[in-house]
Structures are given as C-alpha cells and as structure tokens.
N, C-alpha and C positions, 0 to 999 in steps of 0.2 A: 511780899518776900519772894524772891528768885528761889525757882522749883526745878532742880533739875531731874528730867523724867525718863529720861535712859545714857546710853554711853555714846549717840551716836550726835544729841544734843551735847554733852559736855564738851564733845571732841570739837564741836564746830563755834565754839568759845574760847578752845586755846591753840596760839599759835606757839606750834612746837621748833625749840629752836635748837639750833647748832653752831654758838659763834666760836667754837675752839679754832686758835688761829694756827695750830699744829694739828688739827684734821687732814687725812689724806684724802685721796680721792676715791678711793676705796671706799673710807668710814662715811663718805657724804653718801657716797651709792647704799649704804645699807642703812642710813640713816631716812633716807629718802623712800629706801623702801616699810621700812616701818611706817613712815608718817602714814604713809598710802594703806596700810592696813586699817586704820583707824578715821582715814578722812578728815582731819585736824584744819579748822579755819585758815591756818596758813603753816608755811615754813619760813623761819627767820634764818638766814645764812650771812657769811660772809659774801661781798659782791663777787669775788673770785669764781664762787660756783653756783652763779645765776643762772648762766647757761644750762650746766648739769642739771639745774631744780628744773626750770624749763623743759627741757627735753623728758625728764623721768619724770614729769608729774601733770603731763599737757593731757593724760586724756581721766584728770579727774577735775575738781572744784576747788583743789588747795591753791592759793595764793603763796605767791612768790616774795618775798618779803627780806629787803636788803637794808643796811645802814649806811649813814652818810657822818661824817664826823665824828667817827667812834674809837676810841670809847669817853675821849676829852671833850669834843667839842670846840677845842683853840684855833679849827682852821679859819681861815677870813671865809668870809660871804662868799666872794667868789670860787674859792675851794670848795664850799661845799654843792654850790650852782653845776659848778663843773662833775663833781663827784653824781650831782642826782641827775642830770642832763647820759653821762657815761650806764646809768645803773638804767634807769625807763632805756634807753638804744639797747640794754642786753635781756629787756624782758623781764624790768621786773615791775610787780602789781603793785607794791607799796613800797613806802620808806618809811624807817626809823632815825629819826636826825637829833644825834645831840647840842642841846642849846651850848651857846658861849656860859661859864657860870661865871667869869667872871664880869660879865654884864649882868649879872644876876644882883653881885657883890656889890658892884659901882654904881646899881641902881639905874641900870644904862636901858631903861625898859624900851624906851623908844627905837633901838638897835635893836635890839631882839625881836620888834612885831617888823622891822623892814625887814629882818634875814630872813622870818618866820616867811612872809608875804611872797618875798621872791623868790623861794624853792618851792611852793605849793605853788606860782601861777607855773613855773616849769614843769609842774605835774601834769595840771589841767585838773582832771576829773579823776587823778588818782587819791588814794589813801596818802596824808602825812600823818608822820605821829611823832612829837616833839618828845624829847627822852630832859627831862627835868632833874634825875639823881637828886629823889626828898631826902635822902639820907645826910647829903651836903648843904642843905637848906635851913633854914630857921623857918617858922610859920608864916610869919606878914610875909616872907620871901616866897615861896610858894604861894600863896595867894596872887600877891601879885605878877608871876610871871604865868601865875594860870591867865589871870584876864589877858594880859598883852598876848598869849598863844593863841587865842581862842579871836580876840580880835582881830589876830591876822589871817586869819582863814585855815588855822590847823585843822583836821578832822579828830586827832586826838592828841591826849598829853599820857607820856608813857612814864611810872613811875621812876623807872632806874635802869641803868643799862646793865642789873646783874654781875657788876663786876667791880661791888662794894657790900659793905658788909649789909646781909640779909637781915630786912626790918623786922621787931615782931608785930604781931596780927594787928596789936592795937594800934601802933605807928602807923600801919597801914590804912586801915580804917579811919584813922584822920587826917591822912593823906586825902583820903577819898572822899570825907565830909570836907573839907578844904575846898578842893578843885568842883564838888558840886555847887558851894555857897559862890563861889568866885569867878567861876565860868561853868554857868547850869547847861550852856546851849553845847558843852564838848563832850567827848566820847573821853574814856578812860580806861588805860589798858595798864595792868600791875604785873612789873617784871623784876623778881625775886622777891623769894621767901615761900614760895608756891609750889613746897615739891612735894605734896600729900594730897589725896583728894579732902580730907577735912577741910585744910588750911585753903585749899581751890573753893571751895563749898560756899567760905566763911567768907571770903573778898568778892565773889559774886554777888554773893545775899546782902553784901555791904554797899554793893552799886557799880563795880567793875563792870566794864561789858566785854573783857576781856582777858587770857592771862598769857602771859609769857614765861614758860621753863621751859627748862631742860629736860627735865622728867615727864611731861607730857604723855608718853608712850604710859608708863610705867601707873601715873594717875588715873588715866584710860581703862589699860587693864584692869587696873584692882579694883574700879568701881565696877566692871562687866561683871567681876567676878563674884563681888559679892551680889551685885543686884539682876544678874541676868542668868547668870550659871547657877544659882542653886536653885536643888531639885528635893523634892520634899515626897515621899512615900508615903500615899495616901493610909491610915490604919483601918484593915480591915475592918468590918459592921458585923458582929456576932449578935444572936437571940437566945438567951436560952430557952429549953424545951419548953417549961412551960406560961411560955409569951405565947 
C-alpha cells in the first residue's frame, strides 16, 4: 500500500497545474512562485508560458510540463508533431498530448499507436503522457486504447484533461485497475477529481504514480499542516510527597 511519509514526498507526486486559458502573466509569476515553495514534481501550463516556467523555475528540480492537442484532441498527426517539435525548442520537459477520441470511437487503434509512436520518437527521451478523457469512454474502450498507448512507446496514460465533469473515487480507481490489467508496463497519472489530500491519498494507494490538479498548493499545505506543524505540550511528571 503507498505510504506517504511527509509533504515533501507528496509534492514530488503531483504535478501542479495551471491551464486557465485567461491567466495573465502575472497570475503565472505567482503561480510559479508557489509551485517553487513546495517543490512539486512538475508544472503543467499552457505552451504560451514555457518560456516564463523555464526561466522562474531553472534553478530547482520542477519540470516543465506543456500540452499538445488540447483539450479535443481532433488535430491531425501532423498538428500535433508540429505542436510537440514547437513546445521541446521552448524548453519544455514533458508533454501531455490528447489522443483523437474519435479514433477511439471508430475503433481506429491502429491510428492512434502510429500518432502515439510519432510524437514520442520527436521527443526522444522526454516524458509523453497520453490524455485518454475515461469520463468519454466505455470500459472495453479504455482498455483497449490503454494497450495500443503503451505499445507505442508512451511513458504514460493521463486519465482526463480536467476539463470534463470530475469522476468519483470509484470511477477512478477503475479507471486505474483497467490500464493496470491492460497495459501493466505504463505509468498512470490521474488528472481531476483530486483536489483534497484524502481523495490524493486514495488514487495513489490505488496505483497512480502520479496526480494532476489545480489545487496542488493547497493539498500540500493542509497535509504540512496537519502532519508536520502540530506541536503537542509535553504534561508535566508530578510525585506526591509520599512517593
């Protein structure tokens, strides 16, 4: 069972994200600078402000973390070659790339491990991580576009691009025995529904090796708080006299 044993391991499990597409550049500077309080696995942005994560986050360990075909997925193959060839030139560490669903739909798996194939070899030896939206899927459909991800050379499958309605625990958690039974050799990273350290707690212990929210900061926090900030007053040792 996954143990998490302070705030410093929890932080370095979720990648804290920020895709509001009406963020300034302000709110990214200060977004940027929280992340950095905490030290958080990565930061997910917009590609717009690659650069800005880049520069504000070069002298810690957080990764850079952009998307490619988001938040549909309907761009052609080359759209999105182009989109991940543009994001790695401005520095970024990983991608988040959503699949076509409607090759999901059409049963078109074969399409899906050639697009999968050919944005990971333009990585190289970066992190991809395929955004699948289980919420849109039926079970056998998931399963099967977990195998075809995993056999094209993904490093992970990302549950949802967060910007459909939030699963409950259990949805998730079968999301999760899914892509374990159906592609064991892949990483899995759960993005919505995750904005409590319980519910963070619960999809780790389920097998996640990773999580994506928004609330990241604020998960961080409230676990320091309970398990690192309290202070407990020892009660004093009395004898009476005739001890």
């Amino acid at each position: 069972m996954y143990q998490i044993k302070n705030s410093k391991e929890l932080a370095n499990v979720i990648e804290y994200t920020n895709l509001n597409n009406t963020a300034t550049e302000a709110e990214m500077k200060e977004f940027l600078e929280r992340a950095k309080e905490f030290d958080f696995r990565a930061v997910v942005i917009n590609p717009t402000f690659v650069p800005l994560a880049k520069e504000a986050l070069k002298d810690t360990n957080i990764k850079v973390v952009t998307v490619i075909g988001f938040p549909l997925g309907f761009e052609s193959t080359e759209s999105k070659i182009g989109e991940a060839k543009a994001a790695i030139e401005e520095g970024a560490d990983e991608l988040d790339m959503v699949v076509n669903l409607s090759y999901v739909k059409d049963k078109k798996y074969d399409k899906i491990k050639e697009e999968v194939s050919k944005v990971k070899k333009i990585l190289g030896d970066k992190i991809l991580k395929v955004i699948i939206e289980t919420q849109a899927l039926e079970d056998s459909e998931k399963a099967e576009v977990s195998k075809a991800i995993e056999d094209a050379g993904a490093d992970y499958i990302k549950t949802s691009t967060g910007f459909v309605t939030a699963p409950t625990i259990y949805e998730t958690v079968n999301d999760i025995n899914i892509v374990q039974r159906y592609a064991p050799s892949i990483k899995i990273k759960v993005s919505s529904g995750a904005d409590t350290y319980k519910i963070a707690n619960q999809i780790l212990t389920a097998g996640a090796d990773t999580i994506g929210t928004t609330n990241g900061y604020q998960i961080v926090k409230d676990y320091r708080n309970l398990r690192e900030n309290t202070q407990v007053t020892p009660k004093p040792i009395t004898f009476s006299d005739d001890e």
